[in-house]
TIKEMI-322278 format. One line per field, with one value per residue: x, y, z of N, C-alpha, C, O, CB in turn; residue in one letter; residue number from 1. Coordinates in nm, 4 decimals. Glycine has a CB too. Layout:
REM TIKEMI-322278
n_X = c(X_...)
n_Y = c(Y_...)
n_Z = c(Z_...)
ca_X = c(X_...)
ca_Y = c(Y_...)
ca_Z = c(Z_...)
c_X = c(X_...)
c_Y = c(Y_...)
c_Z = c(Z_...)
o_X = c(X_...)
o_Y = c(Y_...)
o_Z = c(Z_...)
cb_X = c(X_...)
cb_Y = c(Y_...)
cb_Z = c(Z_...)
residu = c(A_...)
num = c(NUM_...)
This chain:
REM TIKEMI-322278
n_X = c(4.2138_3.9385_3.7077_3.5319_3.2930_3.1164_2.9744_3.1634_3.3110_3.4865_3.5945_3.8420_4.1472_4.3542_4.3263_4.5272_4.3817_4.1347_4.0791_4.1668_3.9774_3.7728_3.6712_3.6170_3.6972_3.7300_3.5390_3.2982_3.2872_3.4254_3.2590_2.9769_3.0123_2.8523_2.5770_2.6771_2.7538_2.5201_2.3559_2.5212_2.4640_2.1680_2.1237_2.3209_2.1615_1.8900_1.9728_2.0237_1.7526_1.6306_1.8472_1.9559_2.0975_2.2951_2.6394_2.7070_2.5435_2.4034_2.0617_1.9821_1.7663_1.5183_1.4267_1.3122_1.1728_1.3045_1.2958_0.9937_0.9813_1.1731_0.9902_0.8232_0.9291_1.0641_0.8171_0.6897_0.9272_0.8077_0.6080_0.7204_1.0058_1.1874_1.1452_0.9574_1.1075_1.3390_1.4897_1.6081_1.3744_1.5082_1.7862_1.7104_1.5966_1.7727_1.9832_1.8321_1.8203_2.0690_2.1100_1.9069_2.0296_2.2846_2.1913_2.0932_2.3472_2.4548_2.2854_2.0322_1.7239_1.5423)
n_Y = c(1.6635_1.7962_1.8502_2.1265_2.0932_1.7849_1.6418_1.6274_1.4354_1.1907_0.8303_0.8415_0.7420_0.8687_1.0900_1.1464_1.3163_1.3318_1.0136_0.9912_1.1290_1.0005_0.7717_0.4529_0.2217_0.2628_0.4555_0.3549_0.0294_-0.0430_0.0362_-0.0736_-0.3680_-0.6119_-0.5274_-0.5287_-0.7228_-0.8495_-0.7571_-0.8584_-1.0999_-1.1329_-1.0363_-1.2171_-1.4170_-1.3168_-1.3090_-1.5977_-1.6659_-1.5441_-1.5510_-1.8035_-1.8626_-1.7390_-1.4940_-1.3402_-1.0227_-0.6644_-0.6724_-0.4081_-0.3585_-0.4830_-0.3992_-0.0691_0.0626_0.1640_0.3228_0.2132_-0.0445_-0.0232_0.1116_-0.0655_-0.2636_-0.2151_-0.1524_-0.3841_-0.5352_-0.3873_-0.5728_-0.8339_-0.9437_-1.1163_-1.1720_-1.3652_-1.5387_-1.5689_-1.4135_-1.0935_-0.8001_-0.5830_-0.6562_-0.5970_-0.3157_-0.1805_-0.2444_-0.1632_0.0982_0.1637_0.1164_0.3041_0.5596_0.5143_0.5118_0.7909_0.9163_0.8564_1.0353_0.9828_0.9736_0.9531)
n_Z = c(-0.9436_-0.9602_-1.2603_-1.4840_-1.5811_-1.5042_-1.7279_-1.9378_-1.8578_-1.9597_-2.0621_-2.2283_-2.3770_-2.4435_-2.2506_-2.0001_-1.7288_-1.7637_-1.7264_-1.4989_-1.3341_-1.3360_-1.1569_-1.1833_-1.0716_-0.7864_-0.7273_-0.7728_-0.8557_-0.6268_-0.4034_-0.4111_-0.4358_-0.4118_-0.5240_-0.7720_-0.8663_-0.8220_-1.0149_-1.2719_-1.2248_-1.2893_-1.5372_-1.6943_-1.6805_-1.7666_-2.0505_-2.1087_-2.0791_-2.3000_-2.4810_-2.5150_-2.6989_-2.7823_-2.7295_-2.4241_-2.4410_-2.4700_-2.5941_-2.7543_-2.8927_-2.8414_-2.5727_-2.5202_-2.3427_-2.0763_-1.8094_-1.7540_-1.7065_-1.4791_-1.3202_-1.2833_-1.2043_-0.9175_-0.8070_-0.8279_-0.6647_-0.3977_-0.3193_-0.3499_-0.3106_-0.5046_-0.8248_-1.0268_-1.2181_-1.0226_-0.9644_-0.8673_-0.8006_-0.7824_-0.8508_-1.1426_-1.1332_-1.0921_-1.3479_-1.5679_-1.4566_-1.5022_-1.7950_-1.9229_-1.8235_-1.9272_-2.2127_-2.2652_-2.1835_-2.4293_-2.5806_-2.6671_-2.6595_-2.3684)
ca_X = c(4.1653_3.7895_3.6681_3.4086_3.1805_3.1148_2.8980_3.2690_3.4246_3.4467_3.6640_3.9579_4.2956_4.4587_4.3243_4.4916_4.3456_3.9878_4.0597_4.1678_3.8729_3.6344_3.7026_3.5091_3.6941_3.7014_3.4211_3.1737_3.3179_3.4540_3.1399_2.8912_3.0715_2.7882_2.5104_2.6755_2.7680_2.3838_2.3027_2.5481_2.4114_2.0474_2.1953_2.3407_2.0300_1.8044_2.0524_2.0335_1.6233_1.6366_1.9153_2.0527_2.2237_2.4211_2.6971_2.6387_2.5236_2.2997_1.9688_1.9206_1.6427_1.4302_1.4585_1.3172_1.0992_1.3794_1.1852_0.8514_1.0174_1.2308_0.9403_0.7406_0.9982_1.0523_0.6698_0.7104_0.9897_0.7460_0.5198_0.7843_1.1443_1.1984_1.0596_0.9135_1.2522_1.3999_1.6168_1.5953_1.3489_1.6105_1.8837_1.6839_1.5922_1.9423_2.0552_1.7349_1.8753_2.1828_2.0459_1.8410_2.1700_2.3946_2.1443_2.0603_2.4119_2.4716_2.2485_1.8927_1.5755_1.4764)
ca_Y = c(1.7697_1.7823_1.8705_2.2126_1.9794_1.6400_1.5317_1.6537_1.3342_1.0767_0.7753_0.8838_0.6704_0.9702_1.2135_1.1229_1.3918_1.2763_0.9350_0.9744_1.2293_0.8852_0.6469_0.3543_0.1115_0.3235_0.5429_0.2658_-0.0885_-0.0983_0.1036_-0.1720_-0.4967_-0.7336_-0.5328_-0.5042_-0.8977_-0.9110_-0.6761_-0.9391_-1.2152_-1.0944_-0.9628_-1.3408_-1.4922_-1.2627_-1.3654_-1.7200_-1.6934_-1.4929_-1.5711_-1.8649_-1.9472_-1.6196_-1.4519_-1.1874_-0.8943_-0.6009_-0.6263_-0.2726_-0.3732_-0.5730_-0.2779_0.0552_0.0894_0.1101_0.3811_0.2179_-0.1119_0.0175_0.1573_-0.1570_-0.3952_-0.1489_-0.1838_-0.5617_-0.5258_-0.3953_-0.6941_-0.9623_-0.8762_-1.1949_-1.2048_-1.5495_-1.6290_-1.6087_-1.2995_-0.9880_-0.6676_-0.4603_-0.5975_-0.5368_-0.1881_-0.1366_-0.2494_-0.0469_0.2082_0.1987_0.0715_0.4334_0.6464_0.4919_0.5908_0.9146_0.9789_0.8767_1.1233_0.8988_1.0492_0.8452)
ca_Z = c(-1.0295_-1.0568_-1.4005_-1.4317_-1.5600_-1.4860_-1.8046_-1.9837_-1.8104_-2.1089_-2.0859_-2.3401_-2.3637_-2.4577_-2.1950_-1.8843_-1.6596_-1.7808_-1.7104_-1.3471_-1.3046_-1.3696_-1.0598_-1.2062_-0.9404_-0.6799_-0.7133_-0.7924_-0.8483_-0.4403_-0.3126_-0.4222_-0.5203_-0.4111_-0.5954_-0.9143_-0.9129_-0.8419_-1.1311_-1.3593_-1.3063_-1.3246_-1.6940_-1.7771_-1.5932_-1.8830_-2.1480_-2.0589_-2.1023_-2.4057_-2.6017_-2.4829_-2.8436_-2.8596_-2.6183_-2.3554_-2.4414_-2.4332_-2.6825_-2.7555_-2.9839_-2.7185_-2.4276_-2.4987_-2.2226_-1.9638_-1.6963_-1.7325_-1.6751_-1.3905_-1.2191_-1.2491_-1.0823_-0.8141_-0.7725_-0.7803_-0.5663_-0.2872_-0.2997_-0.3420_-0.3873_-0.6222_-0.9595_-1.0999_-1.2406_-0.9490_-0.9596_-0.7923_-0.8640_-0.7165_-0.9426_-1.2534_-1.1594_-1.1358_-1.5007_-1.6125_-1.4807_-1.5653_-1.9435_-1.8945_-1.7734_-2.1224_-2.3578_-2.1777_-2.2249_-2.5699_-2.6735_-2.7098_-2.5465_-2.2594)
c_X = c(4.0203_3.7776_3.5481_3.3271_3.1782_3.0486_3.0122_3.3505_3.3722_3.5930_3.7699_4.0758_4.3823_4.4540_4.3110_4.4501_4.2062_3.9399_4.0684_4.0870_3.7308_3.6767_3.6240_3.5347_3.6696_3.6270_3.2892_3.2018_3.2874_3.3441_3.0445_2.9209_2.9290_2.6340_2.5453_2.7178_2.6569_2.3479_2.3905_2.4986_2.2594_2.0940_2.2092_2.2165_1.9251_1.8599_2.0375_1.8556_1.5574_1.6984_2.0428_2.2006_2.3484_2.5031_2.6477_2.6411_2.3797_2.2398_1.9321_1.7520_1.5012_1.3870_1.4308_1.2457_1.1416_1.3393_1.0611_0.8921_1.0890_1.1124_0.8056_0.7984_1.0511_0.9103_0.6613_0.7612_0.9327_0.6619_0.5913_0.9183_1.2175_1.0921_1.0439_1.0066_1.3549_1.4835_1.5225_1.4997_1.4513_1.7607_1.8212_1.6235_1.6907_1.9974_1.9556_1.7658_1.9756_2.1795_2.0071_1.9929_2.2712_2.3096_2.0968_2.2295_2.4643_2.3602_2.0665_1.8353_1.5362_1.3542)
c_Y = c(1.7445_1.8791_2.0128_2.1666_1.8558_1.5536_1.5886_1.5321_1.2321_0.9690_0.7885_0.8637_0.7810_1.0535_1.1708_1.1876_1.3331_1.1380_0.9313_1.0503_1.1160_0.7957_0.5559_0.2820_0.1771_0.4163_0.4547_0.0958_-0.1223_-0.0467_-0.0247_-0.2960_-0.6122_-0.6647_-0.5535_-0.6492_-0.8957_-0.8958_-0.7848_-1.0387_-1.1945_-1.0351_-1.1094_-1.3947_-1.4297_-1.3085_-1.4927_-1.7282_-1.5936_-1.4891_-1.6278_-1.9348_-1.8208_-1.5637_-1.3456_-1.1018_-0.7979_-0.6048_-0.4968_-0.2840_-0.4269_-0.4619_-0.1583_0.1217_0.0880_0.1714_0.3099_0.0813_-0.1369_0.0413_0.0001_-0.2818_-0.3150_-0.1682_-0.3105_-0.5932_-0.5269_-0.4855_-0.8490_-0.9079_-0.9792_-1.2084_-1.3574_-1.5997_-1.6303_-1.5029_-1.1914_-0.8812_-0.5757_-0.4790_-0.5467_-0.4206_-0.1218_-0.1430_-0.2043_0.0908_0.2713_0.2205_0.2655_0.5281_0.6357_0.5648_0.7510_1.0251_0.9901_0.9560_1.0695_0.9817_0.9231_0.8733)
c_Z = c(-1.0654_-1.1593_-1.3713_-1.4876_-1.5863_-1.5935_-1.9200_-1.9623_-1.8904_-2.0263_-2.1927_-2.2774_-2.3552_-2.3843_-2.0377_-1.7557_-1.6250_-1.7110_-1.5155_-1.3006_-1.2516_-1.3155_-1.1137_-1.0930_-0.7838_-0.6492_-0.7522_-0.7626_-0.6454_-0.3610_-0.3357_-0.5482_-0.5429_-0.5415_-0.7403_-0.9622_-0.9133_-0.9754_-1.2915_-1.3647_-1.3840_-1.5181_-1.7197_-1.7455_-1.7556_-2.0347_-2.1675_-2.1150_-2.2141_-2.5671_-2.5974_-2.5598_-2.8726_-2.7016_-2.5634_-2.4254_-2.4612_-2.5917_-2.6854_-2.8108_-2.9008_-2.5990_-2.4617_-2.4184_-2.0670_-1.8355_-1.6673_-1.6775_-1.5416_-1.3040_-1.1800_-1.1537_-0.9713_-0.7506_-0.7037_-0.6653_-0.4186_-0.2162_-0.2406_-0.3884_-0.4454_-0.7223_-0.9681_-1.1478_-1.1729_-0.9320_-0.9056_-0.8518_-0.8352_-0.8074_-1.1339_-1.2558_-1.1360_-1.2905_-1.5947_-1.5997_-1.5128_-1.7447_-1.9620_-1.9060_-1.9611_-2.2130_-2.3702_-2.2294_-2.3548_-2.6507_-2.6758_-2.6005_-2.4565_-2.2144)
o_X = c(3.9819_3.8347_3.4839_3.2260_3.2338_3.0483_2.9507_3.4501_3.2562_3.6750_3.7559_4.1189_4.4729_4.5477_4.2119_4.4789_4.1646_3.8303_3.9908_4.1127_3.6370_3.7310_3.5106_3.4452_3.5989_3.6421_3.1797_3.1500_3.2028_3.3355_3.0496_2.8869_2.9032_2.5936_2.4609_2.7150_2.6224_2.3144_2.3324_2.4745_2.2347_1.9967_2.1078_2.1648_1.8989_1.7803_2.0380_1.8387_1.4367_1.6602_2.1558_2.3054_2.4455_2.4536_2.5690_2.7446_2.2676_2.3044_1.8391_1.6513_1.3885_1.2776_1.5317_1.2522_1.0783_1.3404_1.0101_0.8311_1.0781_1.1259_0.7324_0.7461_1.1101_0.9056_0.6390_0.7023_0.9665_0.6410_0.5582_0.9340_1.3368_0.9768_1.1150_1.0131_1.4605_1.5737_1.3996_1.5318_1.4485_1.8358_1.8832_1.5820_1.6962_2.0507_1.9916_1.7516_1.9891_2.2313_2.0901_2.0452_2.3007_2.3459_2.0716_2.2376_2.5111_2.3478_1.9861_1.8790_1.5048_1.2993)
o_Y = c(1.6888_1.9876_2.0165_2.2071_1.8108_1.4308_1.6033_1.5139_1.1913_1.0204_0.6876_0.9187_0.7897_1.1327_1.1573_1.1202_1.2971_1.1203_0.8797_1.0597_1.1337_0.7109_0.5892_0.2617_0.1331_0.4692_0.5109_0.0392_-0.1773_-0.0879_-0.0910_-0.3154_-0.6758_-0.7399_-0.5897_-0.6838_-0.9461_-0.9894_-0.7864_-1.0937_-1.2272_-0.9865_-1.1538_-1.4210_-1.5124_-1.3398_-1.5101_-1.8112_-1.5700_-1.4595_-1.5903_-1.9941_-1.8144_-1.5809_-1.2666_-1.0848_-0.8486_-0.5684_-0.4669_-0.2263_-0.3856_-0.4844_-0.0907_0.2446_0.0460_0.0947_0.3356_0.0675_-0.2467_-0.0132_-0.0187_-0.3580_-0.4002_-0.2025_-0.3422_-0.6527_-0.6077_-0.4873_-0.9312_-0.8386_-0.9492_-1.2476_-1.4449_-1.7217_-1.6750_-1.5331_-1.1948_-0.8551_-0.4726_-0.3859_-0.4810_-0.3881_-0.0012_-0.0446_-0.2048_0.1799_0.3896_0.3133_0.3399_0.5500_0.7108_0.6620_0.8109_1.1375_1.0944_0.9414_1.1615_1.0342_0.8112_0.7982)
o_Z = c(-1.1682_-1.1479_-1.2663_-1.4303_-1.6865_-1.5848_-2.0256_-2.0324_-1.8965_-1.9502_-2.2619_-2.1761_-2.2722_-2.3941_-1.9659_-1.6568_-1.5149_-1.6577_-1.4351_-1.1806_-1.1739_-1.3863_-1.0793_-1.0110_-0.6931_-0.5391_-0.7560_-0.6664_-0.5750_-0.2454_-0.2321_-0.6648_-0.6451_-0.6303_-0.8223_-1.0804_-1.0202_-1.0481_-1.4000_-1.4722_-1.5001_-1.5757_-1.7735_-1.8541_-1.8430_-2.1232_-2.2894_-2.2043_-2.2102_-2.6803_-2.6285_-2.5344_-2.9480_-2.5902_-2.6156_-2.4898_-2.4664_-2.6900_-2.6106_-2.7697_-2.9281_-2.5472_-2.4415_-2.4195_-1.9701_-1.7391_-1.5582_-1.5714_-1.4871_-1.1944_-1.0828_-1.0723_-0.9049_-0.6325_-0.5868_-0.5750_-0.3322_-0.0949_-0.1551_-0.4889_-0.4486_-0.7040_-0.9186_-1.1324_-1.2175_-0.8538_-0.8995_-0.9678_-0.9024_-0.8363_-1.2175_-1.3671_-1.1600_-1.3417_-1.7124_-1.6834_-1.5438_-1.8068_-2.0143_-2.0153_-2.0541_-2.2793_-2.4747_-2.2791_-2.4004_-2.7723_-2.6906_-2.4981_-2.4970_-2.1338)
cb_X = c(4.2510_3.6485_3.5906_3.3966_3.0852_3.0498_2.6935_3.3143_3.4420_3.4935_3.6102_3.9577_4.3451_4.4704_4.2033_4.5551_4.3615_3.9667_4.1328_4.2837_3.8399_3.5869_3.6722_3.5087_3.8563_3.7720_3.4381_3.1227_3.4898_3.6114_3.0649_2.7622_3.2221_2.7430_2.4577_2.7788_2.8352_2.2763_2.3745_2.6383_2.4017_1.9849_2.3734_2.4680_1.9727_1.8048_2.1715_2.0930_1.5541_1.6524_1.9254_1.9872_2.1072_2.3132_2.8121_2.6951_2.6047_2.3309_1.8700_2.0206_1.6847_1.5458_1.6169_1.3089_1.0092_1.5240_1.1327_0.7299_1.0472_1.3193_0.8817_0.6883_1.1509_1.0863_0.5778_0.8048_1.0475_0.7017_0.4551_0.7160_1.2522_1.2255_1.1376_0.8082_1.3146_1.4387_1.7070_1.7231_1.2228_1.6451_2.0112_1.6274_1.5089_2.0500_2.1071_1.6185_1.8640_2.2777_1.8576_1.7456_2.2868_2.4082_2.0136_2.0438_2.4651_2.4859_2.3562_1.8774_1.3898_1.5510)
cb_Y = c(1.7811_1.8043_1.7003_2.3514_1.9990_1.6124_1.5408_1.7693_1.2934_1.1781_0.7083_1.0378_0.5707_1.0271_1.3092_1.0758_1.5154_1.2550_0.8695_0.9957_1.3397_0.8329_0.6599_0.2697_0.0291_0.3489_0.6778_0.2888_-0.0997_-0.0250_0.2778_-0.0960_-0.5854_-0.7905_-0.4540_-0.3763_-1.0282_-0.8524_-0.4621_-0.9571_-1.3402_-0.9590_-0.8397_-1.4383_-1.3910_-1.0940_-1.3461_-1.7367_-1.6877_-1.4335_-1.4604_-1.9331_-1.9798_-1.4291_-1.4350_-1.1201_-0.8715_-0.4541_-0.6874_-0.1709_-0.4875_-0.7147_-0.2565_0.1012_0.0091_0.1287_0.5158_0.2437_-0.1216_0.1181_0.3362_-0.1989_-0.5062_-0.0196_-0.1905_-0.6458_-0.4334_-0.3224_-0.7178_-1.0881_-0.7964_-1.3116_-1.1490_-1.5751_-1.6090_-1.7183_-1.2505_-0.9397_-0.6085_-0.4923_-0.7339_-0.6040_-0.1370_-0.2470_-0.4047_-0.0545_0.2403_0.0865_-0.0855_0.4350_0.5186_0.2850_0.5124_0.8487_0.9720_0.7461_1.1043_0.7030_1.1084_0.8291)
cb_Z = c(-1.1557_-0.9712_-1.4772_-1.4458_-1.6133_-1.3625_-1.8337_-1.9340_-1.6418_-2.3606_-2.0808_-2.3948_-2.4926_-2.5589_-2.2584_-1.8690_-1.7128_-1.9312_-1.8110_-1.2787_-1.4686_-1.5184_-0.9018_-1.3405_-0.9336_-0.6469_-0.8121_-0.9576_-0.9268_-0.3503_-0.3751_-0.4394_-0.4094_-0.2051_-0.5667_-0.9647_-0.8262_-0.7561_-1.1026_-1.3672_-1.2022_-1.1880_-1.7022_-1.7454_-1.3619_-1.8725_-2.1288_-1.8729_-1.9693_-2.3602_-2.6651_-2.4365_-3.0644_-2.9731_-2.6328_-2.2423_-2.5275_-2.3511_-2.6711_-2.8636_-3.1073_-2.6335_-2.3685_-2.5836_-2.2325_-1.9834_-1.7359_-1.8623_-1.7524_-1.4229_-1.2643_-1.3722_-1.1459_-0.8458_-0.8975_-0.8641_-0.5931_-0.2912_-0.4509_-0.4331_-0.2876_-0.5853_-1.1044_-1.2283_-1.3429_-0.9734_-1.1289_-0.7684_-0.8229_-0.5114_-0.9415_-1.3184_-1.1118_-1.0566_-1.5528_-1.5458_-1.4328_-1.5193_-1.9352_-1.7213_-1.5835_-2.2199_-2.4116_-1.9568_-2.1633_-2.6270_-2.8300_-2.6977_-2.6574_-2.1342)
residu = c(X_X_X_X_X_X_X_X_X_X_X_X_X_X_X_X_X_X_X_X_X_X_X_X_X_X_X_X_X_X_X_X_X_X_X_X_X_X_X_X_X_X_X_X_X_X_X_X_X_X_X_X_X_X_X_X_X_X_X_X_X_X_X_X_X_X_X_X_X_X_X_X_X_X_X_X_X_X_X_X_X_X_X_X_X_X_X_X_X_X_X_X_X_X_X_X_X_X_X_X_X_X_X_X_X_X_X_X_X_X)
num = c(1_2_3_4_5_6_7_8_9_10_11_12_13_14_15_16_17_18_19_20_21_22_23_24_25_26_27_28_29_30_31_32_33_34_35_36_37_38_39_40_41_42_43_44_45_46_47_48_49_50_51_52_53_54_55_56_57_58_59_60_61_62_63_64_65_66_67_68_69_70_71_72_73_74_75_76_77_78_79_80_81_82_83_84_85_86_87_88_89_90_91_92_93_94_95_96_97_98_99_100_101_102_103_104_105_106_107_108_109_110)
C-alpha cells in the first residue's frame, strides 16, 4: 500500500500500515550496509575527538552548518578522499546529510 504522500509516512507503533509503508531495513539498511557502517563509525570516530567523556550521540548544539559543511567535505573529498583524521569525506557528507534531512523534517529551516 503506498501512502498519497510520502512526507505523511511517520514511524507510529500504532499505525501499522504507516509502519510497513517505511522499509528502513529493506529500503535502506540492505541497499547500503557498508556505507552506513562507514557513516557510524565516522559518527563514533567524531564522538571519540569531541566528546570522548560522554556516550554517543548527536551534538545538535555544535552542528548547524550541516549544507555548508556537507558541501565542503565533498569539495575535500575531490582533492583527497581522507580527511586529516583519517576518515572519509564521503562518509561525513553522508551524516551531514542525513543530520540536514532530520532537521529538515522536524520542522527546522535548513
Amino acid at each position: 500500500m503506498k501512502p498519497k504522500d510520502w512526507r505523511d509516512v511517520i514511524l507510529d507503533e500504532d499505525d501499522k500500515a504507516k509502519r510497513k509503508a517505511t522499509p528502513v531495513y529493506s529500503g535502506v539498511v540492505k541497499y547500503f550496509p557498508l556505507a552506513i557502517s562507514e557513516v557510524a563509525r565516522c559518527s563514533m570516530a567524531g564522538q571519540i575527538q569531541h566528546n570522548p567523556d560522554k556516550p554517543l550521540a548527536w551534538d545538535r548544539e555544535k552542528s548547524g552548518d550541516e549544507l555548508d559543511a556537507l558541501m565542503r567535505h565533498l569539495t575535500d573529498h575531490s582533492m583527497n578522499p581522507t580527511d586529516t583524521d583519517g576518515q572519509l569525506h564521503l562518509a561525513k557528507v553522508a551524516g551531514r546529510a542525513l543530520a540536514a534531512l532530520q532537521k529538515h523534517l522536524e520542522g527546522e529551516k535548513v
